[in-house]
C-alpha positions as CSV (number, residue, x, y, z in Angstrom):
1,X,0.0,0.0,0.0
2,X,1.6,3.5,-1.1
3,X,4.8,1.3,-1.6
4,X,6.3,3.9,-4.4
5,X,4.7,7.3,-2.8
6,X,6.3,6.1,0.4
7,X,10.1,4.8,-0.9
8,X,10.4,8.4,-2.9
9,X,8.8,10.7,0.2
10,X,11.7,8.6,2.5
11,X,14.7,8.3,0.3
12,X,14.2,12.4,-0.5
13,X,13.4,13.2,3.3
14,X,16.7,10.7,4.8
15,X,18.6,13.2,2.7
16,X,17.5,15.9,5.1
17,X,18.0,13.8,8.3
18,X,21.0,14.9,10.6
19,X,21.6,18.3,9.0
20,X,22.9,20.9,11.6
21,X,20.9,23.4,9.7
22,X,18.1,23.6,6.9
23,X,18.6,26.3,4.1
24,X,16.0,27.6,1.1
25,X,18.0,25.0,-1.2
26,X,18.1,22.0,0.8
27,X,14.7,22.6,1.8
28,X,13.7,23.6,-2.1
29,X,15.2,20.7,-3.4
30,X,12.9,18.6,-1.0
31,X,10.3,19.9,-1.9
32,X,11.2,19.3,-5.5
33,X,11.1,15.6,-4.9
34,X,8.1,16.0,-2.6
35,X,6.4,17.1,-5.7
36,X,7.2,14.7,-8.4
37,X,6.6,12.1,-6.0
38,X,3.0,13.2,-5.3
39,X,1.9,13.8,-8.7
40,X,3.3,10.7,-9.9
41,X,1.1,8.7,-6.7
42,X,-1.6,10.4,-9.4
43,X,-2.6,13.4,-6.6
44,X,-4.4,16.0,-7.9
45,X,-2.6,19.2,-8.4
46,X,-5.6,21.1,-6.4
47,X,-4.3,18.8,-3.4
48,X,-0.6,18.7,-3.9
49,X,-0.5,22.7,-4.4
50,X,-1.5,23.9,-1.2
51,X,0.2,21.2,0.7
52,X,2.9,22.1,-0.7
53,X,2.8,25.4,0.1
54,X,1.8,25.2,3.8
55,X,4.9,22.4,3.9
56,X,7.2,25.3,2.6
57,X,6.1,27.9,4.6
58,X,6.1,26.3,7.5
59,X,9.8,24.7,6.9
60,X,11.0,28.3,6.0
61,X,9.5,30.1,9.5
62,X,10.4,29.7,13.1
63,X,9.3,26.3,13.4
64,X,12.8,24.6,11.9
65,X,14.9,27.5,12.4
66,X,14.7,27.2,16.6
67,X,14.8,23.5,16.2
68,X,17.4,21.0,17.7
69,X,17.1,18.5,15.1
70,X,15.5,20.9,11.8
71,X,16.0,17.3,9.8
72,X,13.4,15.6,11.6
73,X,11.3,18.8,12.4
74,X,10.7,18.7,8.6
75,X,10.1,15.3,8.3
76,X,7.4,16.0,11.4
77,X,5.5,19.0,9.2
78,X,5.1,16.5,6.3
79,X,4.0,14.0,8.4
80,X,1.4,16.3,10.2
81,X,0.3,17.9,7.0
82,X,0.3,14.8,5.0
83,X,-2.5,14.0,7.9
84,X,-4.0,16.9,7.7
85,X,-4.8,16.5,3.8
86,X,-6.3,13.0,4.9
87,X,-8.5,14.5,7.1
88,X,-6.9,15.0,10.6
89,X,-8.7,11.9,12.6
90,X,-10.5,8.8,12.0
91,X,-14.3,9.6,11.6
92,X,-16.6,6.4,12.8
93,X,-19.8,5.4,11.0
94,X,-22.6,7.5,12.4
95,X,-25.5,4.8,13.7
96,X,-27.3,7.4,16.1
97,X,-30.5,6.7,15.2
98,X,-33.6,4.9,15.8
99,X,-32.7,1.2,14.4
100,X,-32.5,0.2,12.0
101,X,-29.4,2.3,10.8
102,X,-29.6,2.3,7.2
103,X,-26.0,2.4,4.9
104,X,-26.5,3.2,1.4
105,X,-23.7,2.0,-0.5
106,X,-22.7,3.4,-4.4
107,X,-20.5,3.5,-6.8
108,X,-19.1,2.2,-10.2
109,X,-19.4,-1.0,-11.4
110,X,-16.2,-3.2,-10.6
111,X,-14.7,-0.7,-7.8
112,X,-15.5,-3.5,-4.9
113,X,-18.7,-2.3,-3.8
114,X,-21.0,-5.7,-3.0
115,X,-17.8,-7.5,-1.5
116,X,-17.3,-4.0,0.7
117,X,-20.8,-4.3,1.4
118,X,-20.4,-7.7,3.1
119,X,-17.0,-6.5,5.0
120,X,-18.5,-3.7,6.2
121,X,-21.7,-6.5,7.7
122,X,-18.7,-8.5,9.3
123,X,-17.2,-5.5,10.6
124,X,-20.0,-4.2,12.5
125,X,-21.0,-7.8,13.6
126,X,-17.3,-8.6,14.9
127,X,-16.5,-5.1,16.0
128,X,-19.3,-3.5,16.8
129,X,-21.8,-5.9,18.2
130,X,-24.7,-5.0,15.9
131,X,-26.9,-7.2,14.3
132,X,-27.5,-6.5,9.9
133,X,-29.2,-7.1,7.3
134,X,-27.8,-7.1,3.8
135,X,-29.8,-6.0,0.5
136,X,-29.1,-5.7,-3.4
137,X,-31.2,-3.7,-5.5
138,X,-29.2,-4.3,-8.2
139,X,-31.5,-5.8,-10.9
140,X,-29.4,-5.2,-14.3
141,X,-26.5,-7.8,-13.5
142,X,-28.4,-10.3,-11.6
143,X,-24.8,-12.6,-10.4
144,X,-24.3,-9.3,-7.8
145,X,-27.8,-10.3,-6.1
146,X,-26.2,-14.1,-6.3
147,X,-22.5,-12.9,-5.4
148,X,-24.1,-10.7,-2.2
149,X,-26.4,-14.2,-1.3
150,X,-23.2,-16.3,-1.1
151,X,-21.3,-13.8,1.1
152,X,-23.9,-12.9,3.5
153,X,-23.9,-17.0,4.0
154,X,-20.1,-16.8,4.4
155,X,-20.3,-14.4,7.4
156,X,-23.6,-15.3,8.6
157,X,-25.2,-12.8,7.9
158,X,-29.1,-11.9,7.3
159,X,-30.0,-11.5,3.8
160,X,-33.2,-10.0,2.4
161,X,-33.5,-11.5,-1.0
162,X,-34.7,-9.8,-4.0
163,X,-35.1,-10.6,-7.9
164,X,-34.2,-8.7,-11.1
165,X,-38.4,-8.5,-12.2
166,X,-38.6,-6.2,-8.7
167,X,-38.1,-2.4,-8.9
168,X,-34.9,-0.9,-6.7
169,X,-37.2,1.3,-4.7
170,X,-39.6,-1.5,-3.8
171,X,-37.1,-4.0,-2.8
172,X,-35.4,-1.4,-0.2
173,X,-38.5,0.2,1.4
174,X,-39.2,-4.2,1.7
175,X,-36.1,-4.7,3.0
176,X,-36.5,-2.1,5.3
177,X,-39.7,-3.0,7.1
178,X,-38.5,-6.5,7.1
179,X,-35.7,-4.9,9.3
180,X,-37.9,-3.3,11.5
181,X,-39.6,-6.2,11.9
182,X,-36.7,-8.3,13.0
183,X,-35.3,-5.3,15.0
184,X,-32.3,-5.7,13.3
185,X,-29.4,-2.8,14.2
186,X,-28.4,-1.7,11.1
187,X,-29.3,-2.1,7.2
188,X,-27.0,-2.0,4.4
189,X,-28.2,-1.5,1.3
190,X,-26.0,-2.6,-2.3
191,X,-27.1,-0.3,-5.0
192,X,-26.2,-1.1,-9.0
193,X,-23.1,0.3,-10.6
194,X,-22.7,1.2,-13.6
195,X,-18.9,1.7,-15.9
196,X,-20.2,5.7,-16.0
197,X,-22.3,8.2,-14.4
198,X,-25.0,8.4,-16.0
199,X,-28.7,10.5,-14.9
200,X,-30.5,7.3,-14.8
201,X,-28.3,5.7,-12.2
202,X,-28.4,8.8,-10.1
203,X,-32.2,9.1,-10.4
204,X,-32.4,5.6,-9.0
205,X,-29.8,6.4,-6.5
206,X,-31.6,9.5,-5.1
207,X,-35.0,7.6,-5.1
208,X,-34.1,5.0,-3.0
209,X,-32.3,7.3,-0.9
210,X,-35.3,9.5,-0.5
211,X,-37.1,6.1,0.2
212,X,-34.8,4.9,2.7
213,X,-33.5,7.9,5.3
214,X,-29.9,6.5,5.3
215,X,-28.0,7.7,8.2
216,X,-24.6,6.9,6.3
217,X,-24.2,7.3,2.2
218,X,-20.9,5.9,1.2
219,X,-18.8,5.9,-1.7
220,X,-16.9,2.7,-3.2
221,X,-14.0,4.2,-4.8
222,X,-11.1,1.6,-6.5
223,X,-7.9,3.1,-5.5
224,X,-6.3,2.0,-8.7
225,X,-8.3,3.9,-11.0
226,X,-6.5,7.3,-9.2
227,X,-7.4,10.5,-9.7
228,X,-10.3,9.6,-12.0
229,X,-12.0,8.1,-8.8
230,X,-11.7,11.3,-7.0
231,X,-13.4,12.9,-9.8
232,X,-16.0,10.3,-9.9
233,X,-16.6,10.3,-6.3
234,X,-16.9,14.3,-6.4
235,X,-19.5,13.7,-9.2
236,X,-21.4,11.5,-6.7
237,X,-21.4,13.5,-4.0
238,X,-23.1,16.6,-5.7
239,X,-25.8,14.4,-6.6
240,X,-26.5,12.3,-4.0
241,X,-24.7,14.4,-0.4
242,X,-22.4,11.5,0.7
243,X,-20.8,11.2,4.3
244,X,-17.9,9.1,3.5
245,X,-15.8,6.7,1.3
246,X,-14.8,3.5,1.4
247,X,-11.1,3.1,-0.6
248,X,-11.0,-0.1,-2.2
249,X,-8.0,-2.5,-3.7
250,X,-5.4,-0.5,-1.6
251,X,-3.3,-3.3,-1.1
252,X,-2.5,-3.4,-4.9
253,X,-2.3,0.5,-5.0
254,X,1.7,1.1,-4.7
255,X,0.6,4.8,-5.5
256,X,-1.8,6.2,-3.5
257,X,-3.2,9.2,-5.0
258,X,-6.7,8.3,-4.6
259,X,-6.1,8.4,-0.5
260,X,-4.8,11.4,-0.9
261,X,-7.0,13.3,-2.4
262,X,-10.1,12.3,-2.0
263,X,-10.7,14.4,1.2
264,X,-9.9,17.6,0.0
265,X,-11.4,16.7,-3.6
266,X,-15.0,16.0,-2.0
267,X,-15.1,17.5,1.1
268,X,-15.6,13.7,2.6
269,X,-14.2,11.6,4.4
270,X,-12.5,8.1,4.1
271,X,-13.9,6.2,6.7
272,X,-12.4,2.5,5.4
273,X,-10.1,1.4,3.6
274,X,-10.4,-2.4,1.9
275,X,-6.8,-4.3,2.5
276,X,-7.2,-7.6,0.5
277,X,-10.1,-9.5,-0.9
278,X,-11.3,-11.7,2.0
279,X,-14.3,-10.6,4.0
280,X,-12.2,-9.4,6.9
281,X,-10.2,-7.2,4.6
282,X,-11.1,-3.8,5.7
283,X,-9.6,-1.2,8.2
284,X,-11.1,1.9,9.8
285,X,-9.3,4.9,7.9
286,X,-6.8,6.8,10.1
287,X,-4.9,9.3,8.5
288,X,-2.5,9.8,11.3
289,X,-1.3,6.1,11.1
290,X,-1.0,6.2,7.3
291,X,0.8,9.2,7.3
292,X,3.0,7.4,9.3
293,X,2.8,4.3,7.0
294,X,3.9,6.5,3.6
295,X,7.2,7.9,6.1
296,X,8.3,4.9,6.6
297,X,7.4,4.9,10.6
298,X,5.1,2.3,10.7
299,X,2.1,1.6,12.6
300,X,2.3,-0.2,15.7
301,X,-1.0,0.9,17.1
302,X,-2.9,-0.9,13.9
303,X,0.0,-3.6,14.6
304,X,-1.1,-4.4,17.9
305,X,-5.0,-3.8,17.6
306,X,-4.4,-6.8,14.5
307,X,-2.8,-9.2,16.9
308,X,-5.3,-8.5,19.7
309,X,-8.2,-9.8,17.1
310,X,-6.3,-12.2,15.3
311,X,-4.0,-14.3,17.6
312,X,-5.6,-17.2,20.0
313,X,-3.8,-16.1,23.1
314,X,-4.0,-19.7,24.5
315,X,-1.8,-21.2,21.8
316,X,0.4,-18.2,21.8
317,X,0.6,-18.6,25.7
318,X,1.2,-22.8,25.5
319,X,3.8,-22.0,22.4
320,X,5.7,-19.7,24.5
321,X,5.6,-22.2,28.0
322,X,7.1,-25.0,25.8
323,X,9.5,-22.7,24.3
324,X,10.8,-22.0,27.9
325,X,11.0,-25.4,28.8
326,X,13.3,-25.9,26.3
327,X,11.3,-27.9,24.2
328,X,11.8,-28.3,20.3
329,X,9.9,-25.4,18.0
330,X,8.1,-28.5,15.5
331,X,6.4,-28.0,12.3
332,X,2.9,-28.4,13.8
333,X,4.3,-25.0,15.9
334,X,5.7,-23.6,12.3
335,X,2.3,-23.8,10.7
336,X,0.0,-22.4,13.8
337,X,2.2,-19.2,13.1
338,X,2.2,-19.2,9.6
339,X,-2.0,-19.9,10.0
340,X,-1.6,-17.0,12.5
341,X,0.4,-14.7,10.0
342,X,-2.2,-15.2,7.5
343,X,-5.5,-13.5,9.9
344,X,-3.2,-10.6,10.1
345,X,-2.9,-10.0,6.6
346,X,0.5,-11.7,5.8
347,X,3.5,-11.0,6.5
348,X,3.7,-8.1,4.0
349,X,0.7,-5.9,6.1
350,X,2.8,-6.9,9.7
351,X,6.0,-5.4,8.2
352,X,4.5,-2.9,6.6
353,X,3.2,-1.4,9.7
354,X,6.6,-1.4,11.7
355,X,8.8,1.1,11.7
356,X,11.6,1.0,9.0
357,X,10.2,-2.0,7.8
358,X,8.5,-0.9,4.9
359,X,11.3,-1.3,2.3
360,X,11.4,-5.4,3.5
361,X,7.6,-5.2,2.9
362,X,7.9,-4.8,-0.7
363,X,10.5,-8.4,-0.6
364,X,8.2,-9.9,1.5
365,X,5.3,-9.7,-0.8
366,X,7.3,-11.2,-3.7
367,X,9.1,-13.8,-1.7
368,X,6.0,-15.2,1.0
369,X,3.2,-13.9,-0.8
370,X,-0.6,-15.2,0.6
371,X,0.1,-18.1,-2.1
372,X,3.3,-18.8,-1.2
373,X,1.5,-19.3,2.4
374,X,-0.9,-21.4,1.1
375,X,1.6,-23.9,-0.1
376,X,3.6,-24.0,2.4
377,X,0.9,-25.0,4.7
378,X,-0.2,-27.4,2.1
379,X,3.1,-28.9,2.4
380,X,2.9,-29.1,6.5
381,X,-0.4,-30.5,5.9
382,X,1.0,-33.5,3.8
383,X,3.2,-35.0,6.3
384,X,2.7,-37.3,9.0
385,X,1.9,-36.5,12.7
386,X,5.1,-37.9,13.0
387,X,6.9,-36.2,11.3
388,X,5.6,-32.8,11.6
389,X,6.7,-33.5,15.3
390,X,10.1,-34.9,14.7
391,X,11.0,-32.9,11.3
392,X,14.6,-34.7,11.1
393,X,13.2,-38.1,10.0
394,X,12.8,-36.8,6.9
395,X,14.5,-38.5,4.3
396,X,14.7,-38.0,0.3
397,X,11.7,-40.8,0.0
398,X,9.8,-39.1,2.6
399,X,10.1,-35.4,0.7
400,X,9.0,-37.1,-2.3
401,X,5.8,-38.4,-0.8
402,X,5.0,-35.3,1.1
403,X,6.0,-33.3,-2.3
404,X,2.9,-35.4,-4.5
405,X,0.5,-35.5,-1.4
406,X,0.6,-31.7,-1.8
407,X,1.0,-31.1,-5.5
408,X,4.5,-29.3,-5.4
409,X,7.8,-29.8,-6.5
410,X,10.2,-31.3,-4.1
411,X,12.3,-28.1,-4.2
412,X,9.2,-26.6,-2.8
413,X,9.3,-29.0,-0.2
414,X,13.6,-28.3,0.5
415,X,12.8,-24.7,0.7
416,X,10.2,-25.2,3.6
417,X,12.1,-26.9,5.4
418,X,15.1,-25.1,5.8
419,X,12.7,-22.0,6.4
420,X,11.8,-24.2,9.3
421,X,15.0,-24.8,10.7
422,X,16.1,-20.6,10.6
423,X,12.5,-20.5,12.9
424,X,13.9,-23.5,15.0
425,X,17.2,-21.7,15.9
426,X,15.1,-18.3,16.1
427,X,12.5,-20.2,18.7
428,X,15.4,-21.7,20.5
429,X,16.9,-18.0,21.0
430,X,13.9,-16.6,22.3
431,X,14.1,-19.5,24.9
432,X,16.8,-18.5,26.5
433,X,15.2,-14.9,26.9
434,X,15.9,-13.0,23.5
435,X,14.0,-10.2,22.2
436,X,10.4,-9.5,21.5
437,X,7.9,-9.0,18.3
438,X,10.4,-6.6,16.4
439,X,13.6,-8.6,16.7
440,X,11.6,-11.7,15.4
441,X,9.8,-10.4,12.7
442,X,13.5,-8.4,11.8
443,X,15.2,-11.6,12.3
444,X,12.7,-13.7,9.8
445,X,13.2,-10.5,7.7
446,X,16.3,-10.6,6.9
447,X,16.5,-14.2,6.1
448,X,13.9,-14.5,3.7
449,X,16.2,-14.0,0.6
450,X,18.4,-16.7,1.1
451,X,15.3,-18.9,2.5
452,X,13.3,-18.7,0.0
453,X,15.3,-18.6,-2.8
């Protein structure tokens, strides 16, 4: 996420970084690079000018010129106004209101919206405690009625079916006295897309809208079409009076324009962003902690609010007693923490969000991709009880069974285990009281090339 926006912001502000003094050219030429790099993530000009400007003026005044460290001063203005442009602080889905809440979701077809529809029902069911029901009026491609069906099974949650020989507006004001009925929390609604804006779609928008009182009107925008999604979303929002955005696809958007801009473009702001494709794949928007992301800083506080919801503190707590006691770190061990790696997004979004990580990130993703994951579990999965337990029983005949039982190559199944046996010694280290989260991940880090290749 950001990858390229954030390797040129770094390397041009590490230049600045340990400078007894800042001058009009150092501080010109940094801003130089400040601006390629922005309108190269595909931010608009009407975004990137004025931050640019405050950035300058501020660099130029007082603030640097009484500082102790003016390197790091100026790296703290970008940051601040790089959060700033994004919209200061996180703003939370307003569901004050007599239930049911409703959510009226829009925006172009193929930017994410039914699957962040069913993220955003798993969300406030995991996160928030509220019971949903899920809705499509989309009757011009009926698979997105289908595709919303299969999901809302997939996270259990209530779905209020609906056909393509129905009208939009009838099927919502339906689903919303079934909803009332059932006294169900909140009410999301999926509305169609379309590939363009047209008056027809945002007719139909407005009319279920005026049908439906939503509390919350929120814009899908895919964060890979750029500044074009800005645009679209500021087209959107003069017809139909949003209240936020939902950024989709960010985990393949190594530019990050869209983010951005889209604030200071609409007027509105992001209140998710989508992180992958599964249905737990979305994050509450905080520009603070992304700022900090694109700098290279990290994001510990995401870090640690991941592991909270994603690790099973009992295994953790039994791995770490064995560990102790001196007893061997096996493959059944190995695969609970690759399993474990996976709910948190991979090991790409864990390094990504601590602190001078983010360059390793980018190998991590090519090297132990979700795939790559998949696969090795698979391999783990194909072996004995046995011999998960007591990994150095396996032999050259043994590989090559485990290597068809899982449908890899037996290189495949060489690599894995001498990935295993770097964790071993790491495991064993830890044992005899080593360091903590950082130095492991670090550690794994910087073996990864020469483990996986």
């Amino acid at each position: 996420m950001f990858d390229s926006l954030s390797q040129r912001l770094s390397t041009s502000l590490q230049k600045l970084t340990g400078k007894g003094r800042l001058t009009f050219d150092n501080i010109k030429d940094s801003l130089t690079d400040i601006r390629k790099a922005l309108l190269e993530a595909d931010v608009a000009w009407s975004v990137a000018k004025p931050f640019l400007d405050e950035v300058r003026k501020r660099a130029i005044g007082r603030e640097v010129a009484k500082s102790i460290n003016p390197g790091q001063t100026f790296i703290k203005i970008v940051q601040e106004e790089l959060t700033r442009t994004m919209g200061e602080a996180n703003e939370t889905l307003n569901l004050q209101t007599a239930p049911p809440a409703v959510i009226l979701m829009a925006g172009l077809q193929g930017s994410g919206k039914t699957t962040s529809v069913a993220k955003l029902a798993r969300y406030l069911q995991e996160r928030e405690k509220k019971s949903v029901l899920v809705v499509s009026t989309d009757i011009y491609r009926p698979a997105a009625i289908e595709q919303l069906e299969t999901l809302a099974r997939e996270i259990n949650t209530a779905f209020f079916p609906s056909h393509t020989s129905q009208q939009p507006v009838a099927i919502a004001k339906a689903a919303l006295e079934q909803a009332k009925k059932t006294h169900t929390d909140v009410l999301i609604i999926d509305t169609a897309g379309r590939l363009h804006i047209d008056e027809t779609m945002m007719k139909e928008l407005s009319t279920i809208a005026e049908a439906t009182h939503p509390i919350e009107t929120l814009f899908v925008i895919d964060s890979m079409t750029g500044q074009d999604a800005v645009n679209t979303a500021k087209a959107f929002n003069d017809a139909l009076s949003l209240t936020g955005v939902i950024l989709t696809k960010t985990d393949g958007d190594a530019r990050g324009g869209a983010a951005l801009s889209v604030r200071m473009v609409t007027g509105k702001p992001i209140k998710f962003l989508g992180v992958g494709e599964k249905v737990d794949a979305l994050e509450p928007f905080y520009p603070e902690r992304i700022a900090s992301r694109i700098l290279g800083m990290g994001d510990i506080v995401s870090l640690v609010e991941s592991a909270e919801r994603h690790i099973d503190e009992k295994k953790a707590e039994k791995l770490a007693k064995k560990i102790k006691k001196g007893q061997r770190f096996n493959l059944e061990d190995f695969r609970d923490q690759l399993q474990q790696l996976r709910k948190m997004g991979g090991l790409t979004s864990l390094l990504s969000k601590m602190p001078g990580m983010g360059q390793m990130s980018n190998m991590a993703q090519n090297q132990l991709g979700e795939g790559q994951m998949k696969k090795m579990e698979a391999i783990i999965n194909s072996m004995t009880k046995v011999e998960r337990q007591d990994p150095e029983i396996i032999n050259p005949s043994r590989r090559r069974r485990i290597s068809v039982g899982s449908g890899t190559d037996i290189q495949e199944v060489n690599r894995l285990l001498k990935q295993f046996k770097q964790m071993q010694k790491m495991m064993k280290r830890f044992g005899r009281g080593g360091g903590g989260m950082q130095d492991l991940v670090s550690g794994f880090g910087s073996k990864l090339p020469p483990g996986l290749t």
